[in-house]
C-alpha atoms as one frame of an Amber mdcrd trajectory, in Angstrom:
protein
   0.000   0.000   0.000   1.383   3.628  -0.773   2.512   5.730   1.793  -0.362
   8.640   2.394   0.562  11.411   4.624  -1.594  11.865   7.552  -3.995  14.882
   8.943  -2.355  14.124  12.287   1.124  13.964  13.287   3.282  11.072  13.465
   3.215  11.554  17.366  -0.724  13.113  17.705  -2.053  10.154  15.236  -1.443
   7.238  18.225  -2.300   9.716  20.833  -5.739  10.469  18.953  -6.064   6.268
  18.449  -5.850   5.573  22.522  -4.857   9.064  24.690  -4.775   7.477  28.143
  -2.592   4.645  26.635  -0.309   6.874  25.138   0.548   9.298  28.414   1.218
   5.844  30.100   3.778   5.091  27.395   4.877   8.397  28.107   4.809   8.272
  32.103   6.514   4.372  32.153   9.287   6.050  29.600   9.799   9.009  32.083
  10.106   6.449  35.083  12.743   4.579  33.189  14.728   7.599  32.619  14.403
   8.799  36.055  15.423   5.591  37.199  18.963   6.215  35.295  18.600   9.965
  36.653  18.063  11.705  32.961  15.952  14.570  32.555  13.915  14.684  29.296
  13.007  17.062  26.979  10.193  16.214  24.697   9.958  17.675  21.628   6.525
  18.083  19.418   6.985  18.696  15.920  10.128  18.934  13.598  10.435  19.332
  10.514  13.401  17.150   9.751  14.121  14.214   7.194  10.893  12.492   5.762
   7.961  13.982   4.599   5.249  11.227   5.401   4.468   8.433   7.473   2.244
   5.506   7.786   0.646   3.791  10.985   1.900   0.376  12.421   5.303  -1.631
  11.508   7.498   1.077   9.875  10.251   0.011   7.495  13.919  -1.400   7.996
  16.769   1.563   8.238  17.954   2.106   4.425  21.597   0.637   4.523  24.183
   3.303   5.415  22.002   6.111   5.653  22.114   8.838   8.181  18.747   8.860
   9.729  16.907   6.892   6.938  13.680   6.655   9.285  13.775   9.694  10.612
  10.297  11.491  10.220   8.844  15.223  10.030   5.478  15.965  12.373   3.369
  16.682  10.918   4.577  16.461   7.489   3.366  17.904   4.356   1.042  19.150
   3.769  -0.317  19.249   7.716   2.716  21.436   8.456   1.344  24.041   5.778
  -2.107  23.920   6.089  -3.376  25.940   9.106  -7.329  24.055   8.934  -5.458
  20.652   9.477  -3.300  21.342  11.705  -5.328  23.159  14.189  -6.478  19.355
  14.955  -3.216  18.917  16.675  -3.894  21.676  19.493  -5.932  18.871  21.788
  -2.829  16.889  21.447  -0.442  18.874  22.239  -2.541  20.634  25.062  -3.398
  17.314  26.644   0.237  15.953  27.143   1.435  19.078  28.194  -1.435  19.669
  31.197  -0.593  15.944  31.874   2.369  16.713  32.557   2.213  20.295  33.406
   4.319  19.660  36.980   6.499  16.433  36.768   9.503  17.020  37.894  11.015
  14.689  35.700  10.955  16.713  32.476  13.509  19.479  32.215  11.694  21.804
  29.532   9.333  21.252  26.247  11.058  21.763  22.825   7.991  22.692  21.216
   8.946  22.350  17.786  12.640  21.504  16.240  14.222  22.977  13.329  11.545
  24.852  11.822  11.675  25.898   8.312  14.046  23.178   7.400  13.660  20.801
   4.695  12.852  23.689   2.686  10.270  25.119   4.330  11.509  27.955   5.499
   8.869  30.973   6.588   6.106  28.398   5.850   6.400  26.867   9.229   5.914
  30.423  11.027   1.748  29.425  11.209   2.183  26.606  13.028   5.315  27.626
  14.971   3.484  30.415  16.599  -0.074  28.158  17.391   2.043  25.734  19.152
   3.518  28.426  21.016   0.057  29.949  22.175  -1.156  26.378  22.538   1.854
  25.612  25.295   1.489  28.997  27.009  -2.152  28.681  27.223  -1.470  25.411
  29.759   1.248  27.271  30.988   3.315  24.115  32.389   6.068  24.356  35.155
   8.688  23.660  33.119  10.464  25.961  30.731   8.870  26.339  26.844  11.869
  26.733  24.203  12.482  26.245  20.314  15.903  25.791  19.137  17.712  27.862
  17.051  20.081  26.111  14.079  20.063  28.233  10.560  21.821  31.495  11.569
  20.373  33.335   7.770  16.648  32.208   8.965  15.725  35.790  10.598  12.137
  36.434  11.290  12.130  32.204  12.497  14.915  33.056  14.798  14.186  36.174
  16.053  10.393  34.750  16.525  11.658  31.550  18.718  14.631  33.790  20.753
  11.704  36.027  21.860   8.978  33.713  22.856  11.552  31.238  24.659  12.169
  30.452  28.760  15.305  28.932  28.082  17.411  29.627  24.238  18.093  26.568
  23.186  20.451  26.135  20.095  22.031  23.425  17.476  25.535  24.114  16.195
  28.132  21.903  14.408  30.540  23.895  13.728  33.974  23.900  14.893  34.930
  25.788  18.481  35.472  29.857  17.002  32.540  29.585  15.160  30.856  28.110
  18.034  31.787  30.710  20.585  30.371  33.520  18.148  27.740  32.369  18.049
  27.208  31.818  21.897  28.210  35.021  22.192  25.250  36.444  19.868  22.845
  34.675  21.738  24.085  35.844  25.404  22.881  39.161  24.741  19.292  37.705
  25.037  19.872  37.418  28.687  18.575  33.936  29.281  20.112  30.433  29.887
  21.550  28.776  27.191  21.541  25.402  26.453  23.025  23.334  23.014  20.635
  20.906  22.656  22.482  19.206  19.569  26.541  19.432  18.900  29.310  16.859
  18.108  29.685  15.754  14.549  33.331  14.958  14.358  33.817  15.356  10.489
  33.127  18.919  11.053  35.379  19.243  13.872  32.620  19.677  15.915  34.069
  17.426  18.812  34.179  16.579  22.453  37.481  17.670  22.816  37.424  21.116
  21.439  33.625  22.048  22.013  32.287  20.610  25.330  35.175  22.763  27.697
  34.219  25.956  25.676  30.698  24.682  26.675  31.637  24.197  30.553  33.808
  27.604  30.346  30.842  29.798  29.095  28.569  27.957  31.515  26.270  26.820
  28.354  24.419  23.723  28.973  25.265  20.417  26.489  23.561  17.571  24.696
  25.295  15.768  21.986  23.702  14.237  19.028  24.165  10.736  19.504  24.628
   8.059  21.829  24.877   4.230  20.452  25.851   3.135  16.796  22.211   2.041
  16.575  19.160   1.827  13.585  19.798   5.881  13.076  23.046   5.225  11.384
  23.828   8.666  12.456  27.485   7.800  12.523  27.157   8.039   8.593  27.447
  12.117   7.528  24.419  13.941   6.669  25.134  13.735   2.795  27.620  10.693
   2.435  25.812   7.322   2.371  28.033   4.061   2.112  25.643   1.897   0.348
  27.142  -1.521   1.358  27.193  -0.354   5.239  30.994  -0.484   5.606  32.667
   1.706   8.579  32.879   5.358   7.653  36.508   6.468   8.122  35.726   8.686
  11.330  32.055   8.286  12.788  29.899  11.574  12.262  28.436  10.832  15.773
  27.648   7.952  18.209  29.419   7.639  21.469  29.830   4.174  21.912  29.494
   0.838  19.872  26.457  -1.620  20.209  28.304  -3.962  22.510  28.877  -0.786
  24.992  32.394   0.096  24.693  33.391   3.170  23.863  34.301   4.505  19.972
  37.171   6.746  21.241  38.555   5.984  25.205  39.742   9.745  25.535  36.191
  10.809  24.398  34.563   8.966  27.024  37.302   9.840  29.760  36.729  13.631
  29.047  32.986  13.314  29.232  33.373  11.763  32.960  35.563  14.738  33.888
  34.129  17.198  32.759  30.442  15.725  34.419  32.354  14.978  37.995  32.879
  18.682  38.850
């Protein structure tokens, strides 16, 4: 059967199917993580990677591709079209007064990258109901979108203003990097790089996460385990036969739990002892 992209999100179309079934899914993930002592932060919508999605069994990881499965919410054309997507407020307003005052979530990334994937200033509609939507519940914890395409103004300058907390991706190397922390400390608010470390870019451990502990900026790497994401491939360079990219893009550790790089993993632990 053909793919046919959905009036609801990827995330809001099982939530619409059974609510109280998925906030349990939710709350049992959340005791997991707690368990291990790791704050979440859930993110909504995103409008990263592929366009559409079906319901149920979703395919096998395409061989050597970064993020193969990786999938936008809501999609086209949900993400565009202001009469559909107004169906997502009850979802989004639902999980969030749900939620409203655990303790275990550190902040709600309401939306990430918007206007990527080409869409640019098309996202704005949705970007700015989500935004009344959240504040509307008015949770506990902090309301943020991240900031990642520096030439994107009236995005940018819309998500730095309406955000608790400015939250930020960058991959470039450390100067670059420090500019641009610097730009965004004049908005007065805690910062926090919610995605860094992609090593072919000299975006690395070593050179990025002390300039992150020096400027007191908050850190969360993109990736973790060498896993179905095949994020360790580069954004644009797909092996096709799956062999071992020279230098992993990201990914932390291998699938049997030993580390990719030893001095990675011993600067990580220092760095988090202080």
């Amino acid at each position: 059967m053909a793919s046919t992209p959905c009036a609801y999100s990827c995330t809001a179309r099982p939530w619409q199917q059974d609510p109280n079934g998925f906030k349990q899914r939710v709350n049992t993930y959340l005791g997991i993580a707690d368990k291990h002592h790791i704050a979440t932060m859930f993110v909504f919508f995103d409008d990263c990677w592929n366009k559409s999605f079906t319901v149920g069994l979703q395919p096998a990881p395409k061989t050597g591709i970064h993020n193969s499965g990786w999938l936008q919410d809501p999609g086209d054309p949900a993400s565009r079209d202001s009469l559909t997507f107004i169906k997502l407020k009850p979802y989004v307003q639902d999980v969030l007064t749900t939620f409203a005052h655990d303790k275990r979530i550190l902040l709600w990334d309401l939306y990430n990258e918007p206007g990527n994937s080409g869409k640019l200033v098309s996202s704005m509609p949705l970007l700015r109901n989500v935004f009344n939507w959240a504040r509307a519940v008015n949770p506990d914890q902090p309301l943020s979108v991240g900031l990642w395409a520096w030439d994107y103004g009236a995005l940018n300058s819309f998500q730095a203003r309406n955000s608790d907390i400015i939250t930020y991706h960058n991959y470039e190397d450390a100067a670059m990097h420090q500019r641009v922390i610097e730009l965004l400390e004049t908005h007065g608010r805690p910062l926090i790089c919610t995605e860094y470390m992609a090593r072919t870019r000299n975006s690395r451990f070593a050179t990025i996460m002390p300039l992150l502990e020096k400027q007191n900026v908050g850190a969360i790497n993109w990736g973790l385990v060498d896993g179905k994401t095949n994020t360790k491939y580069q954004w644009e360079t797909p092996l096709a036969d799956g062999s071992e990219p020279i230098e992993w893009f990201h990914e932390v550790f291998h699938r049997d739990g030993t580390p990719y790089r030893q001095d990675e993993t011993n600067l990580i632990k220092k760095l988090n002892s202080k």
